[in-house]
Backbone bond lengths (Angstrom), bond angles and torsions (degrees), N, CA, C in turn:
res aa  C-N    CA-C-N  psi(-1)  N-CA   C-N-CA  omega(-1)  CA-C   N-CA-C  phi
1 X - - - 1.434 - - 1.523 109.80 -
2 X 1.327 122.60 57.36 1.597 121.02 178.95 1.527 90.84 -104.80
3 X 1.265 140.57 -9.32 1.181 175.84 -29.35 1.596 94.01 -44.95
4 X 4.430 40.15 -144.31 1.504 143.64 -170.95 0.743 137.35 61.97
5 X 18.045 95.29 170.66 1.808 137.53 -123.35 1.672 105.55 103.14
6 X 0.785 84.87 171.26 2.044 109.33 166.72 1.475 113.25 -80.14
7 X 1.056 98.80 144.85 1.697 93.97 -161.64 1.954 107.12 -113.37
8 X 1.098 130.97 170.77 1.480 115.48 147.49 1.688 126.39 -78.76
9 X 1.235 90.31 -12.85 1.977 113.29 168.14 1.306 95.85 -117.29
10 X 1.265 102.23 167.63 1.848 118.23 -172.72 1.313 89.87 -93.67
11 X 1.204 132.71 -41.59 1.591 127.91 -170.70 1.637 137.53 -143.87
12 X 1.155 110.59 117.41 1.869 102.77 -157.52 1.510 94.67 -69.81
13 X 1.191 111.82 139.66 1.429 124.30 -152.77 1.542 94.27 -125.42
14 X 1.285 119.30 -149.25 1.330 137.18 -178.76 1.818 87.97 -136.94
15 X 1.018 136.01 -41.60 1.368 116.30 170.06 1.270 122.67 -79.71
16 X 1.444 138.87 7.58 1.273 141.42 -178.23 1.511 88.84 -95.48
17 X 1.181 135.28 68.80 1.432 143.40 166.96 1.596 112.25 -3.97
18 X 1.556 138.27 42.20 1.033 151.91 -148.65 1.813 83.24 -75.89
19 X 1.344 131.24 131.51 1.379 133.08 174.90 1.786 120.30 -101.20
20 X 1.840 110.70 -36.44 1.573 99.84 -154.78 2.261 76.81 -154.93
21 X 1.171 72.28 137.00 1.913 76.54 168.80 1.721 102.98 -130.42
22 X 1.458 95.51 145.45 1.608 89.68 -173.82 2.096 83.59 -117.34
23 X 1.574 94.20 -169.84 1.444 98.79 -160.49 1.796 109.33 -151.84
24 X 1.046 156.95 62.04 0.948 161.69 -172.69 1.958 117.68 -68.88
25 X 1.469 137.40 91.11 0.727 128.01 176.35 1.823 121.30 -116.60
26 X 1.444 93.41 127.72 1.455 105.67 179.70 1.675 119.29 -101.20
27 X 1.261 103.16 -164.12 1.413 105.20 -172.63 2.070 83.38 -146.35
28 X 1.218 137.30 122.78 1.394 170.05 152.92 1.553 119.19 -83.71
29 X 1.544 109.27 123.56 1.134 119.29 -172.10 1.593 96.19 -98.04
30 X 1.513 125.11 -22.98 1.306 122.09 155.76 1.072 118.07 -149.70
31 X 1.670 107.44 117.98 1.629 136.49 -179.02 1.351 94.08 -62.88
32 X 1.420 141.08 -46.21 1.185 141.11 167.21 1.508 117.30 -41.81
33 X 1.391 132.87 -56.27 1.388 133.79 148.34 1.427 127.47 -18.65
34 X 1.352 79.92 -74.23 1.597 100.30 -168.36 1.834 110.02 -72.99
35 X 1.580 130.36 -13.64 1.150 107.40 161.98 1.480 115.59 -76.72
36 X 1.618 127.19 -30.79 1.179 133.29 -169.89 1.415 108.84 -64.87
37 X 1.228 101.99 -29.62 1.593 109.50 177.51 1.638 107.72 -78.54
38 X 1.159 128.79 -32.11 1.288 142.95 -170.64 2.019 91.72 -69.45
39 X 1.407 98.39 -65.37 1.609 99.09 -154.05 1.545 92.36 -63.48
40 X 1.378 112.99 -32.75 1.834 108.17 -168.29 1.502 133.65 -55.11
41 X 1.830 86.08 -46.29 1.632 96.48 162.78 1.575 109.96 -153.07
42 X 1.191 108.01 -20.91 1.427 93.84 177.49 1.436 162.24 -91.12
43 X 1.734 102.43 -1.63 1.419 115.03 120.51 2.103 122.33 -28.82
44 X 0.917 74.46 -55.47 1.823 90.73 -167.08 1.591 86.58 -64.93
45 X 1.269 149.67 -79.76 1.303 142.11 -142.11 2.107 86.06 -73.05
46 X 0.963 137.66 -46.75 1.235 126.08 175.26 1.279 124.61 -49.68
47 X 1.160 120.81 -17.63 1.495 114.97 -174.01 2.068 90.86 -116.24
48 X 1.169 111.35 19.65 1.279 109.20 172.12 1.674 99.70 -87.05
49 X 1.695 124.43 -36.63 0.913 128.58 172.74 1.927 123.07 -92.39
50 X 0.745 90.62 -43.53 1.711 111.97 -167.52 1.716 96.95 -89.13
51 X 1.723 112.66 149.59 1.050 115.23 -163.49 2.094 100.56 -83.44
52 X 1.410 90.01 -28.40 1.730 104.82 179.22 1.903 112.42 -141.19
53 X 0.707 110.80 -178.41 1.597 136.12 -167.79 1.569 146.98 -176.42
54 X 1.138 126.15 104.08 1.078 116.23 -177.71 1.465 113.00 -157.36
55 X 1.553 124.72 164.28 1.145 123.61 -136.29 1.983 98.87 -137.54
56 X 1.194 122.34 121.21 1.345 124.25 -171.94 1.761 93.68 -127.19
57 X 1.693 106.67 152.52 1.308 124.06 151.11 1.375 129.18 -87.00
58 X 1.328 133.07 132.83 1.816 111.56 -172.17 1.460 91.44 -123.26
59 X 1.920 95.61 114.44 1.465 118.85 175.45 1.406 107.52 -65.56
60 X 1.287 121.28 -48.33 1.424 114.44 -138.11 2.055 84.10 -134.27
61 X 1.394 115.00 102.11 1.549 99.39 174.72 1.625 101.61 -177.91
62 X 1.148 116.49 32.17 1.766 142.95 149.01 1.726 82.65 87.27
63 X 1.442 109.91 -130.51 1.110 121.18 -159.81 2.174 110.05 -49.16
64 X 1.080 111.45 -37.96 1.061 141.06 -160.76 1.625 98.38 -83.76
65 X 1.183 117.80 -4.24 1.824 126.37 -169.70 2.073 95.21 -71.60
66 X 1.077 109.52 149.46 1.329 116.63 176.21 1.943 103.46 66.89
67 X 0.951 145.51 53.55 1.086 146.27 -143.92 2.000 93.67 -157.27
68 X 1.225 102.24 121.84 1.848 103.44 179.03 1.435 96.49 -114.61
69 X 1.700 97.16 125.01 1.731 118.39 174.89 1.062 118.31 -83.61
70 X 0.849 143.17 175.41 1.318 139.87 171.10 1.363 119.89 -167.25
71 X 1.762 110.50 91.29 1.594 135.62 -148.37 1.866 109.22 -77.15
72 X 1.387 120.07 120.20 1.591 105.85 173.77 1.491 95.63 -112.74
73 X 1.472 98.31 163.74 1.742 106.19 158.00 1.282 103.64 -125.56
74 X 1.575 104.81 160.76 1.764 105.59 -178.39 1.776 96.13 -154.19
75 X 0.996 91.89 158.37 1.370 117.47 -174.41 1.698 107.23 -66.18
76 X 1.231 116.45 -41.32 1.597 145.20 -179.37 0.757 117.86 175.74
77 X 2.197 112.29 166.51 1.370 137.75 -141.44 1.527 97.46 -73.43
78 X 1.387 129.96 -22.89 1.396 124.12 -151.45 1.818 88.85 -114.93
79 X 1.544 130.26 21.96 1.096 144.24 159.34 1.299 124.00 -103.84
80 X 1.222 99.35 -44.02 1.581 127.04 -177.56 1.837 107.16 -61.04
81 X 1.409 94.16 -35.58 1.812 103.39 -161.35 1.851 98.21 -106.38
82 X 1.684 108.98 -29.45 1.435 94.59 149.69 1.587 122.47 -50.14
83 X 1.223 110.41 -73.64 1.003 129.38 -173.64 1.475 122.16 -15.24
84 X 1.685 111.13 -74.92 0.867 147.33 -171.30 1.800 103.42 -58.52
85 X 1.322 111.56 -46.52 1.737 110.48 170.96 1.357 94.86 -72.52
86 X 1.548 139.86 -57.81 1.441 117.24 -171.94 1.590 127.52 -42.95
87 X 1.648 101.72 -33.19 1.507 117.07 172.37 1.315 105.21 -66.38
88 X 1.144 145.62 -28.72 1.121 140.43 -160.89 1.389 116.94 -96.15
89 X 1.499 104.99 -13.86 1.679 93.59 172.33 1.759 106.18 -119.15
90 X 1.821 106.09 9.28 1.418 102.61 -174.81 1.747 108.99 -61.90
91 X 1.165 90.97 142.23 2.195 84.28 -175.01 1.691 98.42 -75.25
92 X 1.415 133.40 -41.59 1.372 101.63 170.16 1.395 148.21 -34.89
93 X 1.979 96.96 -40.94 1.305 102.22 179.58 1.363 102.01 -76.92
94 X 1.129 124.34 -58.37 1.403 133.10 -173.88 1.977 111.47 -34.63
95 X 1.299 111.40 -23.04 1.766 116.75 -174.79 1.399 77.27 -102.78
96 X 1.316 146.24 -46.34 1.846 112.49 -167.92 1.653 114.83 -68.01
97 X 1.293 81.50 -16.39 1.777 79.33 -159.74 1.737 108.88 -83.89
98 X 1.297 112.11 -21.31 1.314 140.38 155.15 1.346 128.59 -52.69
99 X 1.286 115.35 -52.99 1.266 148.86 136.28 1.637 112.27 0.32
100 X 1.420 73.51 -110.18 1.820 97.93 157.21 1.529 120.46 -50.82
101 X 0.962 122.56 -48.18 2.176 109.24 177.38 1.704 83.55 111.49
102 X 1.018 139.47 55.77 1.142 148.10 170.22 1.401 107.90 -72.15
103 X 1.133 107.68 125.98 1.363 112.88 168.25 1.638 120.97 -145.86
104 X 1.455 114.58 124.22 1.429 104.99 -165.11 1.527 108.13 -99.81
105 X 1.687 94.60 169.02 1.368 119.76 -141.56 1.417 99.79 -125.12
106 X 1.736 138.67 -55.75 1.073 172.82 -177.75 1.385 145.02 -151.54
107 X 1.100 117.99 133.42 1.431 117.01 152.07 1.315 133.01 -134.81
108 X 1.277 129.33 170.59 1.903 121.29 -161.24 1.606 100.86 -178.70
109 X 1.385 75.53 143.49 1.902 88.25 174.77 1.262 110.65 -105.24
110 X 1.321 127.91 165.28 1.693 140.59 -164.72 1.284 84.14 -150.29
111 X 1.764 94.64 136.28 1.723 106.23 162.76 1.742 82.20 -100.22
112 X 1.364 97.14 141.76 1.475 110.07 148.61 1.843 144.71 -73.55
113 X 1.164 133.33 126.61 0.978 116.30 -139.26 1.936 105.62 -121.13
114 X 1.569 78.77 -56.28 1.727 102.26 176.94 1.538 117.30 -137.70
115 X 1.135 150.02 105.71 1.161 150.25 -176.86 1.630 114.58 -105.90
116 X 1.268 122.50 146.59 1.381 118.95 -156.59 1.420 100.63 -150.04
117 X 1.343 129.84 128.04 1.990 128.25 179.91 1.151 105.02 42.80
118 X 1.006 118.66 -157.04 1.751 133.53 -157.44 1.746 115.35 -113.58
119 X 1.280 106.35 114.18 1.636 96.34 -154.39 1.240 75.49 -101.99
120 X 1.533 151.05 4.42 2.002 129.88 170.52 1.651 104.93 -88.69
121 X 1.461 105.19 1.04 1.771 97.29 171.11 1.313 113.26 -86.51
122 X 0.962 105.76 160.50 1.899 94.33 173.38 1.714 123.52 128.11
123 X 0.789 96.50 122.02 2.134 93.09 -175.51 1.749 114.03 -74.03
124 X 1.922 91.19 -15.39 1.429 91.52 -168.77 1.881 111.82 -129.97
125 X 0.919 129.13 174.87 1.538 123.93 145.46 1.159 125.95 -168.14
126 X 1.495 102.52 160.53 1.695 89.95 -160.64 1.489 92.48 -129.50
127 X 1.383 129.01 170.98 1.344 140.94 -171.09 2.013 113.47 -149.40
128 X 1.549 98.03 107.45 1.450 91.40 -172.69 1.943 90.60 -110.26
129 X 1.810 83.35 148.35 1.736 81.02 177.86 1.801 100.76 -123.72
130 X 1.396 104.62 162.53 1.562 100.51 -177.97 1.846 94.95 -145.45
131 X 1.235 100.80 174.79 1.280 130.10 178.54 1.937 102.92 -120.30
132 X 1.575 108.82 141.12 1.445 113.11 174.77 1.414 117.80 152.05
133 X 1.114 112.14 172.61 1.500 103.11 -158.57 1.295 97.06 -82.21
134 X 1.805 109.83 -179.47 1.154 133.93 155.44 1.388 123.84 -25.74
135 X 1.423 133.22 94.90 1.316 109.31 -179.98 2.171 119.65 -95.57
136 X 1.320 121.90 147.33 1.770 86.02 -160.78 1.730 103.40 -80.15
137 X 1.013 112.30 163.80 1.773 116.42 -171.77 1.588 106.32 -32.76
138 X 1.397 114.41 -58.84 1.478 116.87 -165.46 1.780 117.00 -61.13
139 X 1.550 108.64 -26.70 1.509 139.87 159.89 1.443 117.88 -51.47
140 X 1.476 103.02 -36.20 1.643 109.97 -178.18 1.645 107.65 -91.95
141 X 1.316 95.62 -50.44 1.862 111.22 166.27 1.591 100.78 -36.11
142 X 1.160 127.90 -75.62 1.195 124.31 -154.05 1.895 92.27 -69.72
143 X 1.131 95.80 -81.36 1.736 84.23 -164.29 1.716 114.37 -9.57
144 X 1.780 88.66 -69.72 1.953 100.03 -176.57 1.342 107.19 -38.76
145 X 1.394 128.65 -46.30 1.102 102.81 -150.55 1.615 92.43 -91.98
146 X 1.225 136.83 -6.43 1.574 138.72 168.26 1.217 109.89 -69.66
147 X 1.876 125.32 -21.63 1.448 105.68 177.40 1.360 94.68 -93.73
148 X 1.303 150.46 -27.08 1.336 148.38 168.18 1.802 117.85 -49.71
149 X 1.271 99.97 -33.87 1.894 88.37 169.26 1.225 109.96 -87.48
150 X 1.079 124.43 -9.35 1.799 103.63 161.61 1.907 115.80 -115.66
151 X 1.304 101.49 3.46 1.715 105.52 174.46 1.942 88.88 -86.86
152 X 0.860 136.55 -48.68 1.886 150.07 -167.39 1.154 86.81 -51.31
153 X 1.690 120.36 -43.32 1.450 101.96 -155.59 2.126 110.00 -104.65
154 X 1.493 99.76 -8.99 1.331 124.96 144.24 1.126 139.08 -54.06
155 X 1.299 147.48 17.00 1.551 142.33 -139.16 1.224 121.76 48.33
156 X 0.903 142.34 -25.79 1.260 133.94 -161.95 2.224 105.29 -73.82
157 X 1.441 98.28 130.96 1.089 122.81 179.82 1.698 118.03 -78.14
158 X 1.076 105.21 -69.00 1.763 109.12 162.96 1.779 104.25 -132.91
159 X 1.124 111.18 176.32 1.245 136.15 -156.88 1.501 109.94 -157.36
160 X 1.897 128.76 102.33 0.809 124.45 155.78 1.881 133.61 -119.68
161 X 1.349 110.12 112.92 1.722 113.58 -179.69 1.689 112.63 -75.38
162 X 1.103 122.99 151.76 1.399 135.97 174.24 1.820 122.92 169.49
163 X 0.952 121.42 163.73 1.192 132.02 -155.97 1.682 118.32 -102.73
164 X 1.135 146.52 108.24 1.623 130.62 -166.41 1.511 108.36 -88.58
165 X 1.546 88.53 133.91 1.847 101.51 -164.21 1.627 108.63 -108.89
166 X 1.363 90.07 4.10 2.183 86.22 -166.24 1.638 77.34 -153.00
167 X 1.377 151.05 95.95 1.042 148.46 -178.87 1.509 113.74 -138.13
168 X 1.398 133.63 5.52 1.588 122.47 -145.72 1.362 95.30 49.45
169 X 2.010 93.24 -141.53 1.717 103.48 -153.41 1.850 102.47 -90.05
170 X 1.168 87.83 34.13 1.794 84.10 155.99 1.551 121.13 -149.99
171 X 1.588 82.66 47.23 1.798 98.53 167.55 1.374 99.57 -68.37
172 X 1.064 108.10 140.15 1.679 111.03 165.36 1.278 111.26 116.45
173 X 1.115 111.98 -47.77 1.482 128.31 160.19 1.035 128.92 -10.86
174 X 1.499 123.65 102.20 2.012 106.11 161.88 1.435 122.83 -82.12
175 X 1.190 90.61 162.59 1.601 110.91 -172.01 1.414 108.38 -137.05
176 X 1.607 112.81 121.03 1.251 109.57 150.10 1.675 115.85 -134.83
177 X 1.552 103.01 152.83 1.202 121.29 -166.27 0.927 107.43 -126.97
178 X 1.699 112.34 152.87 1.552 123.98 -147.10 2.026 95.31 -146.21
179 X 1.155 102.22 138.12 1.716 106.38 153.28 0.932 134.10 -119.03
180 X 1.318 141.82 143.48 1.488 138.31 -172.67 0.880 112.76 -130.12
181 X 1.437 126.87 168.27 1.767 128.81 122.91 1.529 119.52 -96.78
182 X 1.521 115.47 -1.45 1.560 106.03 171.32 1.596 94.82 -142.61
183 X 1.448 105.43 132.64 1.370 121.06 -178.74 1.550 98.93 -77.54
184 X 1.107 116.06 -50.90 1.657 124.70 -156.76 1.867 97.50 -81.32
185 X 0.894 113.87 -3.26 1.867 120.97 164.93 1.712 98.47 -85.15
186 X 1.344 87.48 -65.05 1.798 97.49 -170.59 1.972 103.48 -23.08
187 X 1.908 91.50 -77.05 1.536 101.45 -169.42 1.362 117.77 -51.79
188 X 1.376 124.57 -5.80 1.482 139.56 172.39 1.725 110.64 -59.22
189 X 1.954 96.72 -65.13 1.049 88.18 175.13 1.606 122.94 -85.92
190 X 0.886 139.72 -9.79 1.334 152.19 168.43 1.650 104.80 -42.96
191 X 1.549 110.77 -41.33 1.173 124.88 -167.22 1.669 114.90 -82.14
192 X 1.503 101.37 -23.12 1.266 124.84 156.23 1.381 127.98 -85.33
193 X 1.205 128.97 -3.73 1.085 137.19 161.89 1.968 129.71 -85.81
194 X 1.766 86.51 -45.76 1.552 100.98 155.19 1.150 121.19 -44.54
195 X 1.618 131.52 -52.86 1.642 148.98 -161.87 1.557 91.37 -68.99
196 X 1.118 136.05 -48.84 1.963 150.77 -139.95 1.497 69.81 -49.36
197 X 1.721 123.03 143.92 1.130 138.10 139.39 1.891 114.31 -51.04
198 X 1.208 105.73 -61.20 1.441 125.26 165.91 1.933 106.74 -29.82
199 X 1.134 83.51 -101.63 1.474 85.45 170.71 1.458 142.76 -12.02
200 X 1.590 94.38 -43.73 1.559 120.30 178.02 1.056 98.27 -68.33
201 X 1.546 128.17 -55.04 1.370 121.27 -173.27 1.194 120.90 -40.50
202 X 1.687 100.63 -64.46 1.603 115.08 178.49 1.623 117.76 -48.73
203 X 1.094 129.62 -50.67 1.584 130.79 161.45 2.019 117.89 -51.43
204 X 1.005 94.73 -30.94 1.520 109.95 172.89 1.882 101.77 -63.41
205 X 1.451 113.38 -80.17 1.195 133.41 -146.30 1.439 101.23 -61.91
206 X 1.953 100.57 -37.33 1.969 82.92 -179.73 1.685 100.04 -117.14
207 X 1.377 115.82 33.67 1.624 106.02 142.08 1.690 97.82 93.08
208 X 1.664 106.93 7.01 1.706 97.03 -173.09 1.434 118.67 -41.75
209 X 1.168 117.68 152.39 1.413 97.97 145.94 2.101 103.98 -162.85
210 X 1.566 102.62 149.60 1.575 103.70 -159.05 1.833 93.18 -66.09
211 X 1.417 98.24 160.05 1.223 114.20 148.11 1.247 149.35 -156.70
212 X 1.647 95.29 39.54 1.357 127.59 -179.36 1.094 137.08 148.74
213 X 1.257 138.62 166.37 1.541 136.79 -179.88 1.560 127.07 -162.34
214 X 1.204 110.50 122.23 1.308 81.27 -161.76 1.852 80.55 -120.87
215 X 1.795 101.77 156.88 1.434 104.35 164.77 1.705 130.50 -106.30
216 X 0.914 133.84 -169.77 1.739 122.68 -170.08 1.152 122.58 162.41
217 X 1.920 132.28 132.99 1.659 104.63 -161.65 1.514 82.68 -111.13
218 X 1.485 96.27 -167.65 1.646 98.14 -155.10 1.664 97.59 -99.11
219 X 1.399 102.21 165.77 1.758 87.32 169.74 1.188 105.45 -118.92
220 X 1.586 118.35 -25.26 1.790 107.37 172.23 1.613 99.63 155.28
């Protein structure tokens, strides 16, 4: 677990009690479309449901590379899954996605776990996922907040950990997610985080182990 719009708050915080993030990723025959459609209304019809929103490209993330996400937060699971059907028959979204040649790829829910600075700043973001046991809350507390004093002082903008509960075959899965403005800072400290004696332990003791990452800058 080292892992991975306009708001009604200016900034998803760690005190904006953020609970479950869902994740929608397509594949667009025009990113050009589909942002105009994004900034015009559909940002706006997303945050009619969802507490936040925002929308990234993932450059670099194997099969899944060139692929536009499109990030919600929700209060809870029985919000998240409203939500997500209300989006689905809103006619705005339904004409961007049309628009654009949209065609989907995935979707997945995230319980939220630990959230850290502002993960909608950032030119970039990256998303690492792992496999491993149970860690107990105060176990996760400490680690997270041990990769956050040296990721804070790394580029990294916000920082969010959590677990995928509705994923196909990578339920179970952690995820943590990172924002930047410099990738090549980020992997600096990342690289310093790997080395932490500490750290090692914690990845040791409950069996982590990575299984992927993909990177991507944001579009808005």
């Amino acid at each position: 677990m080292v892992m991975g719009g306009l708001s009604r708050s200016s900034k998803f915080k760690k005190e904006d009690q953020m609970k479950y993030m869902s994740n929608v990723a397509m594949r667009v025959a025009s990113l050009e479309k589909f942002m105009a459609g994004w900034e015009d209304s559909g940002r706006a019809a997303s945050l009619e449901v969802a507490t936040d929103a925002w929308a990234t490209q993932i450059i670099m993330g194997g099969e899944r590379s060139g692929a536009v996400n499109v990030v919600y937060m929700w209060d809870s699971i029985d919000s998240a899954v409203d939500g997500v059907v209300s989006l689905r028959s809103d006619e705005r979204i339904l004409t961007t996605l049309a628009d654009a040649g949209a065609q989907f790829m995935s979707r997945n829910l995230i319980r939220i776990d630990q959230v850290f600075g502002d993960m909608k700043t950032g030119k970039y973001a990256t998303v690492l996922t792992s496999t491993g046991n149970q860690p107990s809350p105060a176990d996760q507390k400490t680690a997270a907040e041990r990769v956050w004093s040296t990721m804070s002082g790394a580029g990294a903008n916000g920082q969010i950990w959590g677990q995928m509960v509705a994923a196909g075959p990578q339920t179970g899965h952690w995820i943590l997610g990172t924002s930047t403005d410099s990738l090549d800072k980020l992997m600096t400290g990342t690289a310093s985080v790997m080395t932490n004696p500490d750290q090692i332990k914690f990845m040791t003791d409950h069996n982590i182990a990575l299984t992927g990452r993909t990177i991507g800058h944001r579009l808005g």
